[in-house]
C-alpha positions in Angstrom: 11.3 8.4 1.4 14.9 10.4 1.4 13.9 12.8 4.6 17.3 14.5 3.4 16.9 14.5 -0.3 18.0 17.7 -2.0 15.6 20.5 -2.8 15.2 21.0 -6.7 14.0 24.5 -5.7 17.0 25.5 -3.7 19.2 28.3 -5.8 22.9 27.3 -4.8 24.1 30.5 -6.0 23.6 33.4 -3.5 23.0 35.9 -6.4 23.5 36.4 -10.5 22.7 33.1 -11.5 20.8 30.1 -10.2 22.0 26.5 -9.9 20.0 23.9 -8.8 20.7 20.3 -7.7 18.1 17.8 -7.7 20.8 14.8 -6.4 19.7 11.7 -7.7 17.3 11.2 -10.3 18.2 7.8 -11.6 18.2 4.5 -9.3 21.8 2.9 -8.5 21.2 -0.1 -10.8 19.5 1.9 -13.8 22.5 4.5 -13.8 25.0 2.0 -13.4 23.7 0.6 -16.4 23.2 3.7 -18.1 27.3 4.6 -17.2 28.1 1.3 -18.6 26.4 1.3 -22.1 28.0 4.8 -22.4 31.3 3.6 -21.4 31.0 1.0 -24.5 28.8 2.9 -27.7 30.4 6.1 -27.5 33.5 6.6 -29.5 35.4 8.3 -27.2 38.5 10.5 -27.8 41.1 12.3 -26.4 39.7 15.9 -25.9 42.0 18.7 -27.6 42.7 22.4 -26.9 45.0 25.2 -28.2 45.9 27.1 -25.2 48.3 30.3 -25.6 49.0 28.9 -29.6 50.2 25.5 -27.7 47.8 22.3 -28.8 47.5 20.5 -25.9 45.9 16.6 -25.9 43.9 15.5 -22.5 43.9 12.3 -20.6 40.2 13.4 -20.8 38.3 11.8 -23.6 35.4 13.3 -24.9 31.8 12.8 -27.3 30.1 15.3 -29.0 25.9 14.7 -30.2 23.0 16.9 -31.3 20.0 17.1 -33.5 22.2 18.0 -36.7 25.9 17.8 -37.6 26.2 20.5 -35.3 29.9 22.0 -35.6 30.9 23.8 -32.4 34.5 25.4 -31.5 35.9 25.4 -28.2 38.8 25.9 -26.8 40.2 26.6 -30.5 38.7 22.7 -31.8 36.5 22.2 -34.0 33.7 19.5 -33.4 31.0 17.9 -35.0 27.9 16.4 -33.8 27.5 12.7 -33.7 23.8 10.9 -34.5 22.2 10.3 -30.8 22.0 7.2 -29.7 19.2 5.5 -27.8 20.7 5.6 -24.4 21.1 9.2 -25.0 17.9 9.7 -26.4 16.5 8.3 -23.0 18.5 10.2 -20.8 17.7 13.6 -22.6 14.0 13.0 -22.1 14.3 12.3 -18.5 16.4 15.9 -18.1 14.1 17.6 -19.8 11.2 16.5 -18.2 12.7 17.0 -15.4 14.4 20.5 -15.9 11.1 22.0 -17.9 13.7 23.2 -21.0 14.5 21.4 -24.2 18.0 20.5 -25.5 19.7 19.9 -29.1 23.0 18.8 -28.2 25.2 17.3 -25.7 28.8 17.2 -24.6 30.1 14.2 -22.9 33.2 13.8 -20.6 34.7 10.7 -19.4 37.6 11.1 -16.3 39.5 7.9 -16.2 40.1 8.8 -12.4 40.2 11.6 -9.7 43.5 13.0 -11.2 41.8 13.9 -14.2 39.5 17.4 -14.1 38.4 20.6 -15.5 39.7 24.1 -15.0 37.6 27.4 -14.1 36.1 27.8 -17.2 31.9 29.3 -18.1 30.1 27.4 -21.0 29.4 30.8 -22.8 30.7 30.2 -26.3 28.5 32.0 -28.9 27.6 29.0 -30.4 25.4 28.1 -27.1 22.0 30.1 -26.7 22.4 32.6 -24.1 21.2 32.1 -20.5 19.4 28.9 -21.5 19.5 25.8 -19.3 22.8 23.6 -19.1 21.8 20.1 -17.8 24.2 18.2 -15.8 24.1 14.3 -15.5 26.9 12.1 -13.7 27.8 9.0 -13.9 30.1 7.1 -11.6 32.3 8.3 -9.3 31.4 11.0 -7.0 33.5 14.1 -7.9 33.4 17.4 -6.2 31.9 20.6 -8.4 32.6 24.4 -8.0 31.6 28.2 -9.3 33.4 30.8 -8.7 31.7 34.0 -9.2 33.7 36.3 -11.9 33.7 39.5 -10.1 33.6 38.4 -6.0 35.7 35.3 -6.3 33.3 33.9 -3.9 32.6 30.3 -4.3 30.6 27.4 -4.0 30.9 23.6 -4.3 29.0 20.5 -4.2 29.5 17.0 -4.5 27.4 15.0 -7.4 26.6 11.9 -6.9 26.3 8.9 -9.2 23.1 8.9 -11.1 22.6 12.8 -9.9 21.3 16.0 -12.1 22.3 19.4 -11.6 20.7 22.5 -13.4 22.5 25.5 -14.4 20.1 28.0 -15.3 19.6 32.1 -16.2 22.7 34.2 -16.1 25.0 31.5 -14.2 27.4 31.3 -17.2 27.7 35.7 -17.5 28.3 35.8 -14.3 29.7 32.5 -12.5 32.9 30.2 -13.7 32.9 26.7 -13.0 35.5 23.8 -12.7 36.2 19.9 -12.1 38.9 19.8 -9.5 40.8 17.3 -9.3 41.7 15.0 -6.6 43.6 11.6 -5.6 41.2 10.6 -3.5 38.9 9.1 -6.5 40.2 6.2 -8.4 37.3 5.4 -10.0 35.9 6.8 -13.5 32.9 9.0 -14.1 31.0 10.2 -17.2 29.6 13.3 -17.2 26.7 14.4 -19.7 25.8 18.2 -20.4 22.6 19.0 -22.2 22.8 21.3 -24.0 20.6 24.5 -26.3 22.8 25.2 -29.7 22.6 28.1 -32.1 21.6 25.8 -35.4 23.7 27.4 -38.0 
């Protein structure tokens, strides 16, 4: 038994929004399995983004999936859902049994390495249902996470392990941004899966 195990019921957020880490819920071998057949099946690309009219292309490659041929826009892209497949399949009933909410989608990132990250950003397009559950999985290596909170600037950060979930729940994205930073200290790659609740069009 982990005496120092994380408390699922613990908000991380001191106010409008909760976020909660439940550390690892997959066994080292069974999620370095689960990081290698995602590494292989998913047709990975490059992720895209028009930022101040400029299209810019990311080291970061990226996978789209949902329950239909979901088309969601962000960051001024267009995307459409890819077919699950069953290692996905597996890992979304896991997270929602675990979370207590259902998802219809999911957005994949893969980081090559440390130097490779995500700025502040909230996952509040309209195409997402609002306030409902964002499900985080990693994979890999262990990457440091932050929110900033919108208003305050106050922050807080965690580090997710391999294998690890973490819950964004409520009003987190109204309120709270988020980002990947990134670092030289990690050389190693890391997937990460967010579950996802999309507006069916």
């Amino acid at each position: 038994m982990d005496l120092f195990a994380p408390d699922p019921a613990l908000n991380l957020l001191p106010h409008d929004g909760c976020v909660r880490y439940l550390g690892r819920v997959l066994g080292h071998a069974e999620a370095d399995a689960s990081f290698q057949e995602l590494l292989a099946v998913v047709p990975w690309k490059n992720d895209e983004a028009v930022i101040f009219g400029k299209h810019i292309v990311t080291a970061r490659k990226v996978a789209w999936y949902g329950d239909r041929d979901y088309a969601y826009k962000y960051s001024g892209i267009t995307r459409h859902a890819l077919v699950w497949n069953p290692e996905l399949v597996k890992l979304k009933t896991m997270v929602e049994r675990l979370s207590g909410a259902t998802f219809n989608s999911c957005l994949l990132n893969l980081y090559h390495h440390g130097n490779e990250g995500m700025a502040w950003h909230s996952d509040d397009e309209n195409e997402l249902v609002r306030d409902a559950t964002i499900a985080s999985v990693s994979l890999g290596a262990e990457r440091k996470f932050s929110f900033k909170h919108k208003r305050s600037q106050e922050t807080v950060s965690m580090m997710l392990e391999h294998g690890s979930l973490l819950l964004m729940e409520g009003a987190t994205q109204t309120h709270w941004l988020h980002r990947l930073p990134p670092t030289k200290k990690v050389v190693e790659p890391r997937i990460n899966l967010t579950f996802r609740s999309f507006v069916p069009q």
